[in-house]
N, C-alpha and C positions, 0 to 999 in steps of 0.2 A: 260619499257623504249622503245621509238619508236626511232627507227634509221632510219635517214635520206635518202633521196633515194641517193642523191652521195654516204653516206656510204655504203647501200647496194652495189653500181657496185661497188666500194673498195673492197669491200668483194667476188664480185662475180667472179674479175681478179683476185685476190689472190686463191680464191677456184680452180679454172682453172687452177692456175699454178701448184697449188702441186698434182690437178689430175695428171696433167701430171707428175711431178715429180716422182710422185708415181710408175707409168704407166713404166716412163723410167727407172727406180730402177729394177724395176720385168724383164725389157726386156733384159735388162744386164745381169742378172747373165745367169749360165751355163744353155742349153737346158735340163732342169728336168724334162719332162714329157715323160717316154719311150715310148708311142703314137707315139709323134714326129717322132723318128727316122724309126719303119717301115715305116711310109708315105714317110718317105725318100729314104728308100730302096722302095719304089713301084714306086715310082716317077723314079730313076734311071730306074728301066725294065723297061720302059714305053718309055724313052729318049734312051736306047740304042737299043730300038726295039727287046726286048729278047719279049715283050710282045706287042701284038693289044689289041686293045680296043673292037675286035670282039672278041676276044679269051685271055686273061688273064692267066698267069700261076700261079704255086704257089711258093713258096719260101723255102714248104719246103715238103716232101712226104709224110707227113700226115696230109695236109688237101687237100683233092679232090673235093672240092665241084664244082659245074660251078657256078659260079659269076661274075656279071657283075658291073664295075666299078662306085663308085656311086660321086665319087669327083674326079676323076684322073687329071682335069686341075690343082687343087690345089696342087696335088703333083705330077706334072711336074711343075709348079713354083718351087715349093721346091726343089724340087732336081738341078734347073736346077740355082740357087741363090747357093745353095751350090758348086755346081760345078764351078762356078766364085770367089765365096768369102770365100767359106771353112764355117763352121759353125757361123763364126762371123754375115755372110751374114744372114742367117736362122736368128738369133737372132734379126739382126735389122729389118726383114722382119718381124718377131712376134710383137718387138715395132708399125712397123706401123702398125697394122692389131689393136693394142691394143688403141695405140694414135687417128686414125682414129674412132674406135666405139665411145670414149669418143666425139672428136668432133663432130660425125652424132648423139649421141643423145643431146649433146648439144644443136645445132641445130636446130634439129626435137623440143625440150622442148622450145627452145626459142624463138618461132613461137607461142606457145600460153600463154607464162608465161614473167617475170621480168628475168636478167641474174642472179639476189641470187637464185630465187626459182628454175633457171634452173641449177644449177649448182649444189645445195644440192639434187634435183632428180637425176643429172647424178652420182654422188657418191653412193646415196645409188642405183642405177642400178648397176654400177660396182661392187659394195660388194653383191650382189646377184648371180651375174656372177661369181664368185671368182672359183666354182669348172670346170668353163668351158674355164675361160683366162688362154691359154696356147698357143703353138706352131701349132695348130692343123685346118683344113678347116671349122672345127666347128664356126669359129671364125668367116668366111666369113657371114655364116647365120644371128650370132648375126646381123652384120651390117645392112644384107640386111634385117633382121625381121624393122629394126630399118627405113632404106631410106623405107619400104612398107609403115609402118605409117605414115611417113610425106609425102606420096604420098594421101593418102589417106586421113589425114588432110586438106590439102591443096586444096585435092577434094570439099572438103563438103563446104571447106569457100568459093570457085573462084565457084566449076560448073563446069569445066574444067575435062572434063577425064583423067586418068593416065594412058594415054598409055606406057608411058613411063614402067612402072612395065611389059610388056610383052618382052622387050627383055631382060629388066632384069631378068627375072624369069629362060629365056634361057640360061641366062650364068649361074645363079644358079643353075641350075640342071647338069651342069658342074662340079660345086666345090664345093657340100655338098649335101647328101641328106635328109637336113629338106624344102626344097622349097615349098614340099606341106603345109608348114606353111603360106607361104605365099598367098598363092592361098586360103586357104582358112581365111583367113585372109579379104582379100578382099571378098567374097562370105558373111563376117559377116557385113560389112562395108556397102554395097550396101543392102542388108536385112536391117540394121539400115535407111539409108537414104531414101531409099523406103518406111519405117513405118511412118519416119518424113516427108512424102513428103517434101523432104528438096531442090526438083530441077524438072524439067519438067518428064513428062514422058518418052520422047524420049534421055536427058539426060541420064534419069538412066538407060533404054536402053543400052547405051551407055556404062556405068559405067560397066554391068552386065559384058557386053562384057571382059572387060580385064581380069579376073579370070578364063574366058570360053578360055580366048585365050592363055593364061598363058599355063594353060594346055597343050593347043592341043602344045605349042612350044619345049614340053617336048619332042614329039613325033619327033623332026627335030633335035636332037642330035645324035651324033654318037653312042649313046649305044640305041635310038630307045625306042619303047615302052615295049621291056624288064625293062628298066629303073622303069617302075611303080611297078609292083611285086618285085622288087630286094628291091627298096626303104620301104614299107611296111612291108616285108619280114621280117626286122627287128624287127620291135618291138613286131614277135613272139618268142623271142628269150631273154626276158626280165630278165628271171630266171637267166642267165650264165652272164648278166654281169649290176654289182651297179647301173649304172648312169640311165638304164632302168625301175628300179625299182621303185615304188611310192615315191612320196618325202616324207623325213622326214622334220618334221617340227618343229625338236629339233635343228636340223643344226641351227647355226647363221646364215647362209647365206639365209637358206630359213625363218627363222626371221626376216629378212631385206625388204626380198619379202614382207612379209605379212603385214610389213609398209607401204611398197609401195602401197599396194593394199588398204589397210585401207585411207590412205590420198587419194585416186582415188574414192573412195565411201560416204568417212563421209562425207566430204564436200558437197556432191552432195545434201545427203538424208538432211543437215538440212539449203537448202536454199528453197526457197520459190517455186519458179520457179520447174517446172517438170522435172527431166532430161532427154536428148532425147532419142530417142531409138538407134541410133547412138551409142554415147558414152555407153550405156547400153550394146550393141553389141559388143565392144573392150572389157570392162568391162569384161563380161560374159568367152570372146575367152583368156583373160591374165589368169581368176580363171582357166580354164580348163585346160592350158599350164601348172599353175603350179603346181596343185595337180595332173598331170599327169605322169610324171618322174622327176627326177633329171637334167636327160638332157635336156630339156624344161623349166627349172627355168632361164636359162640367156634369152630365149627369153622371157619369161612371164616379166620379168624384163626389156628387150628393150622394150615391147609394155605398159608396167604399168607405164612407166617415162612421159612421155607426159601426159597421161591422168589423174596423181598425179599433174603435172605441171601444167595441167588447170583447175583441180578442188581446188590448194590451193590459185594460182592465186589473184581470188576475195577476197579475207581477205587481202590483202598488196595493191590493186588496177588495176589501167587498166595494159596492157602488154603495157610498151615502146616503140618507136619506135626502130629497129637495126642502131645506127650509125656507120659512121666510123671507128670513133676511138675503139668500140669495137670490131669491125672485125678484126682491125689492131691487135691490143691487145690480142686479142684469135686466129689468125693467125700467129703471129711472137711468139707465147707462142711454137703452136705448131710445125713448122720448128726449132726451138730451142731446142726444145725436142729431134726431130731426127736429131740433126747436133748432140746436145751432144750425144746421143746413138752410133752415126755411130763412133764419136770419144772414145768410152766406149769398143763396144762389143770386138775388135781385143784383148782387152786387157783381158775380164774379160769372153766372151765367146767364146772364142779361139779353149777348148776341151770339150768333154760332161762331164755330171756331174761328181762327184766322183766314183773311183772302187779301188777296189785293185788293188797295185801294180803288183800282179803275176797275174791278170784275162789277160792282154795281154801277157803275156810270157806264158801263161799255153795255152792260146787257138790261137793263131795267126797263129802259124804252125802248126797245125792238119789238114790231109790231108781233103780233097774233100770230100762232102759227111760225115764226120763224125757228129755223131747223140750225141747233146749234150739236157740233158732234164735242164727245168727251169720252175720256175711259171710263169703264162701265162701273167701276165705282165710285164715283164723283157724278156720276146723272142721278142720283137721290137727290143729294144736294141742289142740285140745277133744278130740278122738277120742283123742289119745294121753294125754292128763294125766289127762281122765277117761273110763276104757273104758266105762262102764257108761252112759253116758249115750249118749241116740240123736238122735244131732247131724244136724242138718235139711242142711248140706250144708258142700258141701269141694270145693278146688281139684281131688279124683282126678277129672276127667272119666273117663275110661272107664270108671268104675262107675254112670255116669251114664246114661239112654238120650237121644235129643236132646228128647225132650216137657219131660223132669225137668231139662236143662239150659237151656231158653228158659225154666220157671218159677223155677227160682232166679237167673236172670238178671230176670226182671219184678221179683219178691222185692227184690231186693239194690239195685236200678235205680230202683223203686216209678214203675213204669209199668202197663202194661194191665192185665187180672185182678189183682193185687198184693193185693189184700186178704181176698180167694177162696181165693189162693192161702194166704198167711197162716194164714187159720183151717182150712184146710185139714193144715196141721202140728200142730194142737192143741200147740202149745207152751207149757210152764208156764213158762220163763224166753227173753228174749232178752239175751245179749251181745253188747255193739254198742261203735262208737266214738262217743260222742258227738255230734259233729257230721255225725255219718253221713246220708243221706237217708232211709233206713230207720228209724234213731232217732228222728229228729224227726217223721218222718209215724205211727208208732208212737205218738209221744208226744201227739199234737194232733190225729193224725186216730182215730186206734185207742181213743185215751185209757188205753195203755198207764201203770203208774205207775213209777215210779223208786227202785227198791231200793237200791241203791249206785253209788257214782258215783265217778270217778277221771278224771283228766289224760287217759288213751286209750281208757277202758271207763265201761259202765257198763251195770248188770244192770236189766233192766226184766219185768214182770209182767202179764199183761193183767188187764183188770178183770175185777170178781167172783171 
């Protein structure tokens, strides 16, 4: 059955709605991701001036690393939204940061495709992102992975440089550190164009410049050309935590990707026409994002929706013009979104997620300095709810050096040294998940006792 083109925009305002609807659902509920909450505690030392940006502390006295800041504008927003609006604030900051990707790759997708086909590519990009939409600076990158393509797009059709992506880049290297995505991004872009002599010489010239300049703007930030090894730095460190690790491609979500990337290539390979090296070159740079980590599948997903977009395009016919009325319509969808969220979060994300009722009564008044141990993703949480306490460790690797990251990985693991390392924290409380590894060998080997106990927690005390 062929559906009509008015039916398709029917279809494509309605698809738009309930992204968003979606989008606004998720923003709502309570801040779930304990990530969140250190960036919020680093965001505060940052605003109260406990910390520079020359010099950074830690949060807690075992992790000594020297680290330098790789997103702190992003959480001095954070923190500094919280400190106005209390966590409601934070939530509906997340809505926009979530509302907003939906609409830049709309956008970006509806620049070379119909609003159905832009609409069905921005959904399955979102369901690709799934392990990365959260409360986090991460979120910044998606976007900007997202405006670099349609900077670049827009290059190839106009001729026009995108100068514009170098102060961009600048502020990016502010609030995330995946920017070198971008940068090299563009370096595959200008490679493509330059194959397909697709513009003057002095053009592409031109074009090369912005990824050379991107760079060098890296250098005119407050953290300096430290910034480049700190950034890097990371993904030597890929063993200690998930998201760094190669993609699985049992996940549904990296299932979704591989849709994506299949309607970005079939259609190319069975038209007549050669495809250019251009598009071959985005192509090439999305497979690499996303059989690269986990963390890299929602960008591989921002940059594989566009070029899905124009490769299934031609099967339904030319790309529309943009009217009004659908500006209007996908503008007032999304204002609508975040008036209903701002009228939501006070109500629905008020406190952080669920805890036991005794984890504030057990830990709230414990002096200064007191050393509570937990698994390394849940000391976000602990560091932010309770500042005063010196939480044995946390998901922030780079405050970490790799000695103090292999020990709280034995710790958490209860492998080699494990018990060395243990008393070595002098901890007066551990919170744990019950059926943790750590718990149980605490409890039977350690002969830890058990203070309070709950469905996900439960606080344990060593003996004497």
């Amino acid at each position: 059955m062929v559906i009509s083109a008015r039916a398709r925009v029917l279809l494509a305002y309605l698809g738009v709605v309930v992204v968003f609807a979606v989008l606004t659902v998720k923003a709502a509920a309570p801040l779930h991701n304990t990530d969140t909450y250190f960036h919020l505690r680093f965001g505060h030392e940052f605003l109260t001036g406990h910390w520079s940006l020359s010099d950074p502390g830690a949060v807690t006295t075992f992790a000594t690393a020297d680290w330098v800041p790789t997103q702190w504008l992003s959480e001095v927003a954070m923190a500094q939204v919280e400190r106005w609006f209390g966590l409601p604030g934070v939530a509906w900051l997340s809505g926009l940061l979530f509302l907003t990707l939906a609409l830049a790759l709309y956008w970006c997708c509806r620049r070379v495709a119909e609003p159905l086909v832009s609409v069905v590519a921005v959904a399955l990009a979102l369901v690709a992102c799934t392990p990365g939409i959260s409360m986090r600076p991460q979120m910044i990158s998606y976007l900007l992975v997202t405006v670099t393509v349609a900077c670049w797009l827009a290059a190839r059709a106009s001729g026009r440089v995108p100068w514009l992506l170098v102060p961009v880049t600048w502020v990016w290297t502010m609030c995330h550190g995946m920017w070198p995505l971008g940068i090299g991004l563009g370096l595959a872009a200008v490679l493509g164009l330059a194959l397909d002599r697709a513009h003057p010489g002095r053009v592409l010239l031109r074009m090369a410049a912005v990824p050379l300049l991107s760079a060098a703007a890296a250098l005119l930030t407050p953290a300096g050309p430290a910034l480049f090894p700190a950034v890097f730095r990371v993904t030597t460190r890929a063993s200690y935590f998930h998201e760094w690790r190669p993609t699985d491609f049992h996940e549904p979500f990296a299932m979704v990707l591989l849709v994506l990337l299949a309607l970005a290539v079939l259609p190319r390979l069975r038209r007549a026409e050669a495809t250019s090296w251009f598009e071959l070159a985005l192509v090439c740079v999305a497979v690499v994002w996303a059989v690269y980590t986990t963390r890299t599948v929602p960008p591989a997903a921002c940059l594989a929706a566009p070029l899905a977009a124009a490769a299934v395009q031609p099967w339904v016919g030319s790309v529309p013009r943009v009217r009004l009325r659908e500006r209007v319509v996908v503008l007032t969808a999304f204002a609508a979104a975040l008036a209903t969220l701002a009228a939501l979060v006070p109500h629905t994300s008020d406190r952080p997620f669920a805890t036991p009722s005794w984890l504030d009564a057990e830990l709230a008044d414990l002096p200064d300095g007191t050393v509570v141990l937990c698994e390394i993703g849940f000391g976000g949480y602990l560091m932010w709810r309770f500042p005063q306490l010196d939480v044995a460790m946390s998901g922030y690797g780079d405050t970490y050096t790799d000695d103090e990251l292999e020990r709280d990985a034995d710790v958490e693991e209860v492998r080699g040294g494990w018990v060395e390392d243990v008393e070595g924290f002098h901890a007066a409380y551990a919170v744990l998940p019950p059926g943790s590894p750590l718990a149980y060998a605490l409890r039977q080997v350690e002969h830890w006792s058990v203070v309070e106990v709950g469905a996900d927690l439960e606080l344990l005390a060593p003996p004497g």
